[in-house]
N, C-alpha and C positions, 0 to 999 in steps of 0.2 A: 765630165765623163764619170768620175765617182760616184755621181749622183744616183747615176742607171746601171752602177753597178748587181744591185740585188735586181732588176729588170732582165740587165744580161742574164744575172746566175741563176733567174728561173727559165728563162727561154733555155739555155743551155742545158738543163737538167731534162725539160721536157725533148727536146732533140734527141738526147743519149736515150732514154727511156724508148722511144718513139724508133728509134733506128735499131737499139736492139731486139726489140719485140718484131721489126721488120725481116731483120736478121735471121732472127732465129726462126720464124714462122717460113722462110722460104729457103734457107739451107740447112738448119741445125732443127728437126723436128726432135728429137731427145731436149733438148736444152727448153725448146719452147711447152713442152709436155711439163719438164721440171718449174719449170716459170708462171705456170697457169694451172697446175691440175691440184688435186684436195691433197690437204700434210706435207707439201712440198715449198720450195721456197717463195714463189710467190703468195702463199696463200700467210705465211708468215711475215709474207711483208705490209699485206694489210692487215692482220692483229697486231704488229708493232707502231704502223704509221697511226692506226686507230687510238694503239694506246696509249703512244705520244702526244695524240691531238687529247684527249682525256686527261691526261697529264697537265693539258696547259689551261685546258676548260675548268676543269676543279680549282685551281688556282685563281683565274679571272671570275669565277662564281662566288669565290670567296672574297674576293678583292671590291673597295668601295667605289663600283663602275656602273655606269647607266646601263651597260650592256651585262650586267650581270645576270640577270634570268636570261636571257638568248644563252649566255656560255652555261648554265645550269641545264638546261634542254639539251644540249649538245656534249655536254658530258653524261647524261641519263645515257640518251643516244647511242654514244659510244660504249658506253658498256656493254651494251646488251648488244651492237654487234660484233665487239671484240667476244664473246661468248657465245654469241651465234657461231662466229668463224671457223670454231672450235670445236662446236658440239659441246658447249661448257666443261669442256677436259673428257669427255665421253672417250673417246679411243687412245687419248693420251696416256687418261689413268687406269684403262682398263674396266671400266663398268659397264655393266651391264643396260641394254635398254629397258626401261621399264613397259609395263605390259602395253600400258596405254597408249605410247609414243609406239612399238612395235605393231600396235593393231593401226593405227589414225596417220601415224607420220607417213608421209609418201615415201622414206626414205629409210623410215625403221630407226632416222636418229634421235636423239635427245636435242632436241631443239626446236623453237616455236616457227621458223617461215617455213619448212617444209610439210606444215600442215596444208598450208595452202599453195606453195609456189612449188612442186618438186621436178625433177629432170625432165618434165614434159612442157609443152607449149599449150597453155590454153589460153582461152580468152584474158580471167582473168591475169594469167601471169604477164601476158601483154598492155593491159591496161596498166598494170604496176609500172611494167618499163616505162611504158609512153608519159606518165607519169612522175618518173624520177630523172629519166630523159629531160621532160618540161622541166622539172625544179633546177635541175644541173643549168641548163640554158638561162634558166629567170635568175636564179643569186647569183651566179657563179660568173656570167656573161653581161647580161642587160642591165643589172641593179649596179654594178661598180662602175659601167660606163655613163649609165642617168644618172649617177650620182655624182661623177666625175665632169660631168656638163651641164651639172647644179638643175638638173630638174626639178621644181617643184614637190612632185610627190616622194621622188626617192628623197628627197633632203628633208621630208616632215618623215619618213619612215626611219631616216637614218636616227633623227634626234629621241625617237621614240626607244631606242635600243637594241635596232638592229644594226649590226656592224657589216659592210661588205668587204670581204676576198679584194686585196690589190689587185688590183687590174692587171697586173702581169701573170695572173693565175690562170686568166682566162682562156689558155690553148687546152690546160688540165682540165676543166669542165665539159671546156664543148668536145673534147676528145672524147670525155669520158660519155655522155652523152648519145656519143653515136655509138658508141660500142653496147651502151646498156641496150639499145637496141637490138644486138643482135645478127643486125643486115648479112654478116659475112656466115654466121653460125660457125664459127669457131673459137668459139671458147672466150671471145673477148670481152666478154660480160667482165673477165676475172681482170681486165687488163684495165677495164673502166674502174674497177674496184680501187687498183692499186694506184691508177690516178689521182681519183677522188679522195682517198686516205693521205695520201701524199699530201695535195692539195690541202686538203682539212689541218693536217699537223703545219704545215707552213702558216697556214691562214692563224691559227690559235699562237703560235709559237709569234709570228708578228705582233699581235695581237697584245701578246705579252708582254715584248719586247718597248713595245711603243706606252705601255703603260707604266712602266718599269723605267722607262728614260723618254720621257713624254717632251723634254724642254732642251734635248741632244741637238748637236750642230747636225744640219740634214744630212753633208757628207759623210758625218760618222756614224748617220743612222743607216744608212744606205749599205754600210762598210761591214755593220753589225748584222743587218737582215740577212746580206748574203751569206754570211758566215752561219748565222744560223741555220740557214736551210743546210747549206751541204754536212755541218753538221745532222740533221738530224736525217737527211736521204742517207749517208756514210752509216749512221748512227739505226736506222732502221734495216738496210740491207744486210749490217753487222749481225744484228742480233736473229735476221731471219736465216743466214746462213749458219751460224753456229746454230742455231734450233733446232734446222734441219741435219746440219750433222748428228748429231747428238741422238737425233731421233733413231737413225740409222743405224748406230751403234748400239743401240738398246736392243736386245734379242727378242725381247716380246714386242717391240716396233716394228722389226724388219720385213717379220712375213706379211704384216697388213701394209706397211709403203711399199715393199715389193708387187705383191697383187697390186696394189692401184698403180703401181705407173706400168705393169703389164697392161692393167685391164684401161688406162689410157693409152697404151701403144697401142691395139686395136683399134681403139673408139677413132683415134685419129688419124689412122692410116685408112679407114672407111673417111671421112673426112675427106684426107689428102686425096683419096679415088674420084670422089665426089665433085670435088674440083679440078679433076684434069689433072693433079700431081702425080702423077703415078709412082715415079722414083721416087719420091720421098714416102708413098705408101708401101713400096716395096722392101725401103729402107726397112723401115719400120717390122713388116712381118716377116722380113730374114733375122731382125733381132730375133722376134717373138719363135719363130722356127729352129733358132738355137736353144732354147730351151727347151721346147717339144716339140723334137723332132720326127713324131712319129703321130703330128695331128694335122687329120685329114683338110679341118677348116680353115686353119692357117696356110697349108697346103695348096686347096685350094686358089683362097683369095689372093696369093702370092702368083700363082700361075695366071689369075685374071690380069694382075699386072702387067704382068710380062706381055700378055695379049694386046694391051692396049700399046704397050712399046712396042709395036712388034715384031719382038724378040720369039717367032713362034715356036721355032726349036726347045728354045728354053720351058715355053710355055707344055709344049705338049709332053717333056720329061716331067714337070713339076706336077701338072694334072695327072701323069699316068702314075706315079710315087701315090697320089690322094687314095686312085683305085685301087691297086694294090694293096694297099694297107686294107681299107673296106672292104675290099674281098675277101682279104684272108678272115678279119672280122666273119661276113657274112660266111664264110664256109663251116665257120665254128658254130654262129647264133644266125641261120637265116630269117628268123621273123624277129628278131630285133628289129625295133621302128625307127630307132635314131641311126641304126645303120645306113638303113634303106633309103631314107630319107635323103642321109647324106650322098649316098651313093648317087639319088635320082638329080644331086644338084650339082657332081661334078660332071655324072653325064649328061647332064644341059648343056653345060661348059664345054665339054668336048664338040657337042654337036652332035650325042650321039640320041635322039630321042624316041628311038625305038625301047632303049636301055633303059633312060628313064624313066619312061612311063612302066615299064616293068614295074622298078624298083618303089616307085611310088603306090602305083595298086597294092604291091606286097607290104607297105608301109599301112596304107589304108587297111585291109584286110586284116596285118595282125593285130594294128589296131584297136577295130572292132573287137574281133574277137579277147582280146585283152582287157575292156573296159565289160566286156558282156562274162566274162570269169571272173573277174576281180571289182565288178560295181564300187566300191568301195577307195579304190586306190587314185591319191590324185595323182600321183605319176602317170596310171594307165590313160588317166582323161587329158591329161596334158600334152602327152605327145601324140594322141588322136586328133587331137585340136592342131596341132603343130602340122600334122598331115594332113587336115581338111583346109589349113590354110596354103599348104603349098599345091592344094589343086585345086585352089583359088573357090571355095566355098567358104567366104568369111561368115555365113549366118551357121554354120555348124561350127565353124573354128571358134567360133564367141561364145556360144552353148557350151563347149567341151572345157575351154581353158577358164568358164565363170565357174563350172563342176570342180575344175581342180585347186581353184582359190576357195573355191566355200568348203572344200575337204580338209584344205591347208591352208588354212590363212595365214598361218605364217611362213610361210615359203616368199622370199625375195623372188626368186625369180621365175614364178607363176603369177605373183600380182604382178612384175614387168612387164612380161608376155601379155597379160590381159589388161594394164592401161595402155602399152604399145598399141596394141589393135584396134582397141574403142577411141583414142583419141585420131588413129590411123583414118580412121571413120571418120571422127567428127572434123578434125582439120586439114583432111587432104594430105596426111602424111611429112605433116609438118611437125615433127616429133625432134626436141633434144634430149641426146642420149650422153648430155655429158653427167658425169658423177658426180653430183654437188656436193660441196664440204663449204660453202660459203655462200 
């Protein structure tokens, strides 16, 4: 029984990991928001398991091992995702994006994959998964088990100085595996991350161990491995929770972690809609509704809730709070377009689409005329574009919101707007909208 001790205390690690993430994803939507979104704790719990397994890689790169260049590559590796994670200290320390990363990055950060991979779904960013997917399956799963039933080829591979992952790691990969995929679209990419990082620091930290005490009685090596791991899962969630406090307490931290886990209370209360949760998105935009109380789109999308519970009393106080507010708006500014706009989409909502369509012409109209006086303004072209997409004319909405990025390219959320759309186009509206920081 000693023996399959570090066997047990990794299956049991991945349990607890696996059942909380289950947890939280279907009763504690804050807790899983905190768990998986960017500067939050999960995201430091992959820069620390990252840079513990780096820790143990520099170590074995130095040390007289066959597998020395494999831990050399993998300590490269890890730096540069530990640094990725982060934005190489970009919002931590407060600097500035440089022009080139603000023009080129999808994401406006300081960092090299979101030149290519950012919060949208294209082909390429799919090939990468399917890709890392495969690698996670091939080392992580099939090479420890052909190696394990003395294969041939993995056993000429192994002698060459590739080391494989014990075999009790293997629920960690192929977990992570399916999540890099995606299949659910909630966020689990981040949850594949924290697996995989996990995994990797156990895998190097064995690694070590076994090098370090190469000639130990089995049962005491068994006694050590386990020990190690919960050391270092104890020893990683340690250091990402004090991180993240810390963060939080810093006054120039607070208002940018504040916005992101607003602007993921959103993201994932559309999410939770998406999937039929409705209470837990309700949850969700009653938080966001104590804060501003007096906005019409949270409003809203809080009232659709309700609809789909339905709760339609509820519903039709909460929608008629949205107009109200928008009216009193429109009485002051009637040719405001993000009024009208809004207005024409909670009387969609209501059912009322006489009202709507008003409110949309009047949107369209001022529109125009706003882009034909002030040619020049990409605000003006952007919410014309915003009105010819919601009367469902995508070849003038593309026109208007490419006028408002080539006015302002640097405006975040006009290039949103216009890869939102063009990729809306090209992949059938398979668009993620989560906020990458990893």
């Amino acid at each position: 029984m000693n023996r399959q001790i570090d066997t047990l205390t990794a299956y049991g690690l991945f349990l607890l990991i696996t059942a909380f993430f289950a947890m939280a994803v279907s009763s504690f939507p804050v807790v899983y928001i905190w768990a998986t979104y960017e500067d939050l704790i999960g995201e430091w719990c992959q820069f620390y398991f990252f840079a513990i397994t780096l820790f143990f890689s520099v170590r074995l790169a130095l040390s007289p091992s066959r597998c020395r260049l494999f831990f050399l590559f993998l300590a490269l590796a890890c730096f540069y995702v530990t640094g990725e994670e982060i934005s190489w200290g970009q919002r931590l320390f407060n600097l500035a994006t440089p022009d080139f990363f603000r023009e080129h990055n999808l994401q406006q950060e300081t960092n090299l994959h979101n030149f290519f991979t950012g919060p949208y779904s294209t082909m390429l960013k799919r090939i990468i998964e399917v890709l890392l997917a495969g690698a996670f399956i091939l080392y992580g799963v099939i090479y420890p088990l052909e190696l394990k039933i003395k294969r041939q080829p993995a056993v000429w591979i192994n002698t060459k100085g590739l080391p494989a992952p014990p075999a009790f790691l293997w629920p960690f990969f192929a977990l992570a595996a399916l999540f890099e995929l995606r299949i659910f679209h909630f966020n689990e990419a981040e949850i594949a991350e924290i697996l995989l990082s996990l995994a990797l620091a156990i895998f190097a930290g064995h690694c070590w161990l076994r090098h370090r005490h190469g000639g130990e009685n089995p049962a005491l090596s068994a006694g050590r491995q386990a020990a190690a791991m919960l050391m270092i899962f104890v020893m990683g969630i340690g250091l990402a929770a004090t991180t993240t406090l810390i963060c939080t307490g810093v006054p120039r931290l607070q208002a940018g972690l504040a916005g992101r886990i607003d602007s993921g209370m959103a993201k994932f209360a559309d999410r939770y809609g998406r999937m039929g949760s409705w209470q837990n998105a309700a949850d969700l935009y009653q938080l966001l509704l104590e804060k501003e109380p007096k906005n019409p789109a949270i409003l809203r999308k809080l009232a659709a809730c309700y609809q789909q519970l339905g709760q339609d009393e509820r519903f039709r106080e909460i929608n008629g709070r949205a107009i109200a507010i928008d009216m009193t708006r429109y009485g002051r500014f009637p040719g405001n377009v993000a009024t009208n706009l809004s207005l024409h989409q909670t009387f969609l909502q209501a059912g009322n689409q006489e009202r709507a369509q008003l409110h949309l012409q009047q949107a369209l109209q001022a529109g125009q005329v706003k882009v034909r006086l002030e040619p020049d303004s990409a605000s003006a072209a952007y919410w014309l574009g915003k009105s010819y997409l919601a009367a469902g004319d995508t070849p003038a909405a593309l026109r208007h919101l490419e006028k408002a990025v080539q006015l302002k390219p640097q405006s975040v959320s006009f290039k949103k707007a216009l890869y939102r759309l063009t990729l809306d186009q090209q992949y059938s509206g398979d668009i993620d909208d989560r906020e990458t920081g990893g």
